[in-house]
N, C-alpha and C positions, 0 to 999 in steps of 0.2 A: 504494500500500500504506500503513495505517496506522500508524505512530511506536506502539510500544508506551507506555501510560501510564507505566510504569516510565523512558520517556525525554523526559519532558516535564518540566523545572525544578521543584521541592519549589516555588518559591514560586507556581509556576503563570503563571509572566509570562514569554513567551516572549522571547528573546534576537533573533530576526527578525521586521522588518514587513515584507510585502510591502507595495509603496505603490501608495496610489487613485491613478491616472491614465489622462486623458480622461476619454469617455465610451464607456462600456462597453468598453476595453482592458484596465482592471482587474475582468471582470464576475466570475458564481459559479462559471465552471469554474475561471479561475486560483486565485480565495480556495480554494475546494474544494480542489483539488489539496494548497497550499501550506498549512492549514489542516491535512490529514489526518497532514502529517508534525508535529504539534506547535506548528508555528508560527503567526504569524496571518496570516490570507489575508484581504485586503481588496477590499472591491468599492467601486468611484467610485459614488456617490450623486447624479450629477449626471445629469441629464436623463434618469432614471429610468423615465419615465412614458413618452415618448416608443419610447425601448425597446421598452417593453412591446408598445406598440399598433404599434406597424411590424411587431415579430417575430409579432406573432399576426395583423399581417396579410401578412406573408410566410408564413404556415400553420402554424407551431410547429411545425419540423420536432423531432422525438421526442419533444415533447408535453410539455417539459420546464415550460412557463408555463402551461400549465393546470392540469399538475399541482398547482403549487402557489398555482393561483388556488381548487381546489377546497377545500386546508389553509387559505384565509382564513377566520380567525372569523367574519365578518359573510356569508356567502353571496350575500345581495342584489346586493351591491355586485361581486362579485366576479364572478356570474353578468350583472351590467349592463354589464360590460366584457366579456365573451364577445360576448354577444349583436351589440354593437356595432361592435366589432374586427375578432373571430379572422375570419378567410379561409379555408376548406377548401383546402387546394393551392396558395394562395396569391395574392396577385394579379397580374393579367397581366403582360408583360413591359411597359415603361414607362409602367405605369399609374399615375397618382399616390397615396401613401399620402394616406389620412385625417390631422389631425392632430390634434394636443390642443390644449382649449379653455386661453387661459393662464393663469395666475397673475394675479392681481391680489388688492388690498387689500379687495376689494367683499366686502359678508358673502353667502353660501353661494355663494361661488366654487366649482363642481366641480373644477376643477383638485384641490382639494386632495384629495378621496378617493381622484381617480386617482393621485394623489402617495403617496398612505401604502398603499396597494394596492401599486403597483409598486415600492416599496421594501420591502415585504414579499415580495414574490415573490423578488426579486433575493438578501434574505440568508436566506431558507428557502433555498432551493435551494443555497446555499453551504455550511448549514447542514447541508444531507441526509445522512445518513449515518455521521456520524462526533463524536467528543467532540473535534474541536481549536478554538481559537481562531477568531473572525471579526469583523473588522470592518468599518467603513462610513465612507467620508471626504465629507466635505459642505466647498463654498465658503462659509465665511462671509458671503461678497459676495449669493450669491443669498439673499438673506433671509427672501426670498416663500414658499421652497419649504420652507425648513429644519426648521419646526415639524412639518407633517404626513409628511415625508419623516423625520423622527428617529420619529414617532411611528411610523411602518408598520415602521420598521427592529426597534424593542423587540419590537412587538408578534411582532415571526419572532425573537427571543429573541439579537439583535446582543449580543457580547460586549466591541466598544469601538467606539466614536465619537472619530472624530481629523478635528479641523476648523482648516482653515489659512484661508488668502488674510483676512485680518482680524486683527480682532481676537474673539475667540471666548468673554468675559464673562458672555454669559447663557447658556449651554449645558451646566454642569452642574449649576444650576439646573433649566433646562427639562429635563432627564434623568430630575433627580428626579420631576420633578411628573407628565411623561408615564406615568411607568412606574407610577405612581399610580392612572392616569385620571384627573386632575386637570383640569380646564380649565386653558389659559393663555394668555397674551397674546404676540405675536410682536411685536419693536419693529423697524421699519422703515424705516433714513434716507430723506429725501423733501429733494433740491436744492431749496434755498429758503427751510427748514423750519429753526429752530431747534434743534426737537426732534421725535423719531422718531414715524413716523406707526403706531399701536398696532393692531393685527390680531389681535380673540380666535379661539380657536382651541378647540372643545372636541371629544375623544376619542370623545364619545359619541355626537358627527354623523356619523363616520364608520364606528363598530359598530352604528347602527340598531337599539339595543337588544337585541343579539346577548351574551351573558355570556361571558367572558372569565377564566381563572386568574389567579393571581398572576403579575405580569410583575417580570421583575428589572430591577434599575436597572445599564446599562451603565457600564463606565469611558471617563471621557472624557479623550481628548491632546489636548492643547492643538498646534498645527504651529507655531512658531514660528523666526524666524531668526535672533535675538539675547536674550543673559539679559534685561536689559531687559525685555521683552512679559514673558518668562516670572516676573521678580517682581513686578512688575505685579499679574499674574493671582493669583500666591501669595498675596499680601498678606490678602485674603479668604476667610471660607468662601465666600460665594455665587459670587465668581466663580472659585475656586480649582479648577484640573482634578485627575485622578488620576495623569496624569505629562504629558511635553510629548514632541515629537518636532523637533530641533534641525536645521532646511534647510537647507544652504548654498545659494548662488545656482547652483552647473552642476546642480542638481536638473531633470527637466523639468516641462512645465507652466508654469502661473503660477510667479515668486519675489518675493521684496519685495526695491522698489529700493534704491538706493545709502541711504549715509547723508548727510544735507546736499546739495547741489545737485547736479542731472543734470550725471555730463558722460559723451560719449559719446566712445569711443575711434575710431581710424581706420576701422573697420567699423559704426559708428554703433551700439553695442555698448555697454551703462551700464557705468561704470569702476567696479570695486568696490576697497576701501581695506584697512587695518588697523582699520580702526571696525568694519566688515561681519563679520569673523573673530569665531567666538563663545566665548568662556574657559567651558569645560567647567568649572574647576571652580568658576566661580562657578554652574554649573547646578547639580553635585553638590551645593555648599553649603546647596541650597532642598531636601534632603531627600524630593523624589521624583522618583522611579527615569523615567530620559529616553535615548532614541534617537537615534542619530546620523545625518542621512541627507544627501545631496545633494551627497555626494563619490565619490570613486572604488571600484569595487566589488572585492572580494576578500578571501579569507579574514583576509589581514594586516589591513587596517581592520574586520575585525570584534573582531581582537585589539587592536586602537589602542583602540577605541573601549571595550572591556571595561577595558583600564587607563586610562584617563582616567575610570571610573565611572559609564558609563553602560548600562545594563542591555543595550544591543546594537546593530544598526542597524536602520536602513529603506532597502530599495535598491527601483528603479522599474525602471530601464530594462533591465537582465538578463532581469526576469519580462515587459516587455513585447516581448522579443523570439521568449520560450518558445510551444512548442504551443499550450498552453493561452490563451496571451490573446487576445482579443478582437479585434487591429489585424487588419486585412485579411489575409490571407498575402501576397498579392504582394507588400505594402509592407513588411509582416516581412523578407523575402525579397528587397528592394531594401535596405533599410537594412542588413542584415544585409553582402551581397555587397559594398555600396557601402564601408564600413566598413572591411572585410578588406583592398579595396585599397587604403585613404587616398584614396577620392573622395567622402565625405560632409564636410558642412557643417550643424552647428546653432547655428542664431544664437540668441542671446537678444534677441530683437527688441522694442524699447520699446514701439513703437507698434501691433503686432499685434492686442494683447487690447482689445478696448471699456472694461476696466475699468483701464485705463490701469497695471497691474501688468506689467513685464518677462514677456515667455513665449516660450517655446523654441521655436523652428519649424525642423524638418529642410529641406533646400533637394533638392526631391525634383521632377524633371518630371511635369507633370502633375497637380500639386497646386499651394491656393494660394502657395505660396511662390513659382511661376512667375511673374513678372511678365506675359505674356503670358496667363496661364490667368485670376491676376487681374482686369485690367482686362478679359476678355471675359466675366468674371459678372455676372449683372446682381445691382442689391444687393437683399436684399428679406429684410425679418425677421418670417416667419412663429413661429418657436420663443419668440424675448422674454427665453431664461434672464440674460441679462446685461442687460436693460433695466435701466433706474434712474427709478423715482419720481422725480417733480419736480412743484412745486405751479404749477400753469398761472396764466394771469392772472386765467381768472375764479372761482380760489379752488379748482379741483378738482382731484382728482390724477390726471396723466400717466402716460405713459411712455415714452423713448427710448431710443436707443440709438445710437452714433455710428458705429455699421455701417449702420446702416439707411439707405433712398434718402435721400440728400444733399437733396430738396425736403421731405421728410417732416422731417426731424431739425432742418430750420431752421427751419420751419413750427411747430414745438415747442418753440422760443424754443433751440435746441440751438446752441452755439458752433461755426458751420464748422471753423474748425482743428483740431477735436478729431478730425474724420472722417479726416484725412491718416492714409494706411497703414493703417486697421482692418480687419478680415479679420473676417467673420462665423464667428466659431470652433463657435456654434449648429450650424450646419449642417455646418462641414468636419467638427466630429471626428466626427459619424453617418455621415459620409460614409466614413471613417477606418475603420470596423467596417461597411463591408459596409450599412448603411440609409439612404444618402444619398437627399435625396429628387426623385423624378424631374418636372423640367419639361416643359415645352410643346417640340414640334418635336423628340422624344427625346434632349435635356438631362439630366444628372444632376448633380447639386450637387457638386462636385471637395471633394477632401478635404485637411484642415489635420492635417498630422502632426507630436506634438510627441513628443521625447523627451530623455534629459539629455545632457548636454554631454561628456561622457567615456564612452565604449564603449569601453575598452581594454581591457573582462574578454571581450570576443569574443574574439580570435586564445587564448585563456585556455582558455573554455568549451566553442568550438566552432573550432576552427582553419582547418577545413575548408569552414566553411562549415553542416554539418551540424545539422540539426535537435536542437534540447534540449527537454526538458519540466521542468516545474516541482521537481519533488522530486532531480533531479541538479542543481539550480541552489541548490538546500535543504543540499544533503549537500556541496557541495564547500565553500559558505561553512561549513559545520560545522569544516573544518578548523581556524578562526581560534580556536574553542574550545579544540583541542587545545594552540596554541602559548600561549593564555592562561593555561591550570592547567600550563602545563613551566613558566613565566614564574613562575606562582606560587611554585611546588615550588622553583624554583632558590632565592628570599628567602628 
């Protein structure tokens, strides 16, 4: 049911994120949902593309991606990915998906229209229906994808862009100019490289001449995990966001590591300090309105967070336990159960992520976290979203990945050591949402579950064990509002 406009904040800035996490566990039904009561519902803008073309060719059951392939401005393009893709019925039972051509720096890489395509579908459809907030979370780490995957986002009329794992500098910037139709240039680190290897980027390869209204220019947050990054970023207009969203480390997903040298506690577990802890008010002090996320979920820290000055929170793992998200159910449904009794485990694991950032991994059988399910995968990197440019020897540009076959990675001038413990997270978290993709000898690619480090709002929300959906997860955090204005009223 929709939030009457009468109860949506005068300043229009909603008091809750829900937060992008994975791929596609944050997609457009949970935004949708959480979105209609007032607040903003965010969909992961990560591996987008991918998405698209499994689900349409798993048959698009209720026709939800065509639907709004046929709302793309550009039709060509939109009808070239039909043609290509979609499946009537689906395809057979371990039949392997097609997959996407990838990203690269090369000029008319197709990846990129499939990119801003299926990021337009993802926040139209979030969009459907309703006047609430929506936004779209992008890794700053994937750099390849970001330009044309912000541009497909505007173009379906995204209401905020909040971009972490980096540093995120040129992004409201690039906001502006897309929303423009501007051409612009995507800068892209390259190991080796002094300086970032440049990828133009223009709007109008990807409308094929198609005309277009006026697009608004989305607000960008900055995800950041210390003031620090976030005056940094202040300091300028160009690179100055519209507000920021302040992580702590039990967030799940990628976090940013320690401060000063790794040390890893008796679970091999990065030790976080009193450096790591972020002073809200030297956030308050930089005069715009910031989120607090990556701590423990409940109406109370919605109230913390309101008197410490920050316009609200951003909670993850609540909404990805609800109906509506995207994780598999069984694995809803193990994490969930596991939980209730005190028999789950999420590590903040160093070595997980390719891009060498701390990332949360639930310790789930049958997934990689099993050591045994691990080592009987074989490695192999069809996907590439966490590859990293590197300038080879004879002057051209690469790209690896330290998940990738151990003969490949070194063959590519790649550091053996760096491959210890990496877990192709490409393929688990598709895996994660039901589109993992199927091997030879009826294999399926096992999935990498991450979520935050604190689920103590379970025995809370759902005691029982019992199913929630998004807008009771919406309403009971609302309580923290209540004790904020008694808080007030008492002064």
């Amino acid at each position: 049911m929709d939030i009457p406009a009468s109860d949506i904040p005068a300043s229009g800035r909603p008091w809750l994120i829900q937060g992008g996490m994975g791929v596609g566990v944050s997609g457009w039904r949970l935004a949708r949902a959480v979105a209609r009561t007032g607040q903003m519902g965010v969909v992961s803008g990560t591996a987008l593309d991918t998405v698209l073309i499994r689900t349409l060719q798993s048959g698009d059951p209720g026709g939800h991606l065509r639907r709004a392939l046929a709302a793309f401005p550009a039709p060509g393009a939109a009808e070239a990915v039909l043609e290509r893709y979609f499946v009537e019925g689906g395809v057979g039972d371990g039949e392997r998906f097609l997959t996407t051509p990838p990203l690269t720096a090369a000029p008319g890489c197709p990846a990129r229209a499939l990119t801003a395509v299926a990021n337009f579908c993802e926040v139209w459809l979030a969009k459907e229906g309703h006047r609430g907030p929506v936004g779209v979370n992008y890794l700053e780490k994937v750099q390849l994808a970001t330009v044309p995957a912000l541009f497909g986002a505007i173009l379906a009329g995204v209401d905020y862009v909040l971009v972490g794992a980096g540093i995120p500098a040129r992004i409201p910037g690039l906001a502006t100019r897309l929303s423009r139709l501007e051409p612009v240039t995507a800068e892209v680190a390259v190991e080796g490289d002094a300086e970032p290897l440049r990828v133009p980027f223009d709007p109008a390869e990807v409308l094929g001449g198609a005309e277009v209204g006026a697009l608004r220019r989305p607000d960008v947050l900055a995800i950041v995990s210390l003031p620090a990054l976030a005056a940094y970023l202040h300091r300028s207009e160009r690179t100055r966001p519209d507000g920021f969203v302040v992580e702590g480390h039990r967030a799940g997903g990628h976090s940013a590591p320690p401060r000063g040298p790794l040390t890893l506690d008796e679970d091999g577990e990065p030790v976080y300090g009193p450096r790591d802890t972020p002073d809200f008010a030297k956030m308050a002090a930089l005069g715009l309105p910031f989120w607090i996320a990556g701590g423990a979920c409940g109406p109370e820290q919605v109230a913390r967070a309101r008197a410490a000055g920050a316009a609200g929170v951003q909670v993850g793992s609540v909404f990805a336990l609800c109906e509506e998200s995207g994780l598999d159910p069984a694995l809803r449904r193990e994490l969930t159960e596991r939980r209730l009794r005190s028999g789950l485990t999420v590590r903040n694991d160093p070595a997980a992520s390719p891009t060498s950032f701390p990332f949360k991994v639930a310790e789930l059988p049958g997934t990689l976290a099993d050591p045994a399910v691990a080592a009987g995968r074989r490695r192999v990197c069809d996907l590439g979203y966490l590859r990293t440019p590197y300038r080879a020897a004879d002057g051209t540009v690469g790209y690896r990945c330290p998940a990738e076959p151990l003969v490949s990675y070194a063959r590519k001038g790649g550091d053996p050591a760096r491959t210890e413990g990496r877990k192709c997270l490409c393929n688990g978290l598709l895996a994660a949402i039901g589109l993992g993709q199927r091997r030879p000898k009826g294999r399926v690619e096992p999935p990498v579950v991450t979520i935050g480090q604190d689920l103590d709002f379970l025995p809370r929300i759902a005691p029982g064990g019992e199913p929630y959906g998004a807008e009771s997860v919406v309403r009971w955090l609302s309580a923290g509002l209540t004790e904020t204005a008694a808080a007030d009223a008492a002064v």
